[in-house]
C-alpha positions, 0 to 999 in steps of 0.5 A: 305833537308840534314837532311832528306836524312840520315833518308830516308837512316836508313829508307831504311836498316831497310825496305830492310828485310821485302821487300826480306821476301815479295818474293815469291817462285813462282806464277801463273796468268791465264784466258779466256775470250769470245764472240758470237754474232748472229742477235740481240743477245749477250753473253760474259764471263771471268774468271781469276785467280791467285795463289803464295807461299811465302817465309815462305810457305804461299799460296795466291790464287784469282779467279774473273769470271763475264759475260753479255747477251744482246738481246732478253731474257737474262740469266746469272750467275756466281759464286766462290766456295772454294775447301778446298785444298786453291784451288778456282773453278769458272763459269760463263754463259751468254745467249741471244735468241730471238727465234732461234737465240741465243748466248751463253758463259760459262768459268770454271776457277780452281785455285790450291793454290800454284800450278796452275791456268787453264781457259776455254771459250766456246762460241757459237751462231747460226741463223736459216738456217746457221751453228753454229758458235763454239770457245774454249780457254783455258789457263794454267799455273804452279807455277815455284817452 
């Protein structure tokens, strides 16, 4: 055991430089998530994202959305699309009918490589004879430079 310390320790000093390369100059995490629900139908959606510069300048960004529709007849989709800037721009919807009544969920994530990451959800659903019931959340975050 004494004979493998100082090797642990020799091990540590050659590592400690390419550990304080690995720091970032600045990030940025966001995302939205949301559900409706109405009679026997359901939908629900989310989007999140994430961006950060290193050190050397280098830019890292990931973007994930996905969403589910359950009741009735279904529908949903979602996709991710490069920007070309090092940005990424997602979308995700969900929908459940079962005639007029129905439950619907969209959230639109934009990530900006290296400067920000924004997220919005609207949902809504409605049963005949009543009001429908609407909700928006959205995020956003700035890379502390």
């Amino acid at each position: 055991m004494t004979k493998v310390l100082p090797a642990l320790a020799a091990l540590g000093l050659l590592l400690a430089p390419t550990i304080a390369d690995a720091q970032t100059r600045g990030s940025a995490t966001g995302g939205s998530a949301g559900s409706a629900a109405a009679g026997g139908t359901s939908a629900s959606t989310v989007g999140t994202g994430g961006t950060s510069t290193g050190s050397d300048g280098a830019t890292g960004s990931s973007l994930a959305t996905g969403g589910s529709a359950a009741g009735g007849k279904t529908k949903d989709r979602s996709h991710v699309n490069e920007t070309g800037n090092g940005g990424l721009n997602g979308q995700a919807k969900a929908m459940s009918h079962d005639g007029g009544t129905f439950s619907k969920s969209q959230t639109k994530t934009k990530v900006r490589g290296g400067e920000s990451v924004e997220s919005r959800t609207k949902t809504m659903s409605h049963e005949p004879g009543s009001k429908p019931v609407k909700s928006t959340t959205t995020t956003g975050s700035t890379v502390a430079q």
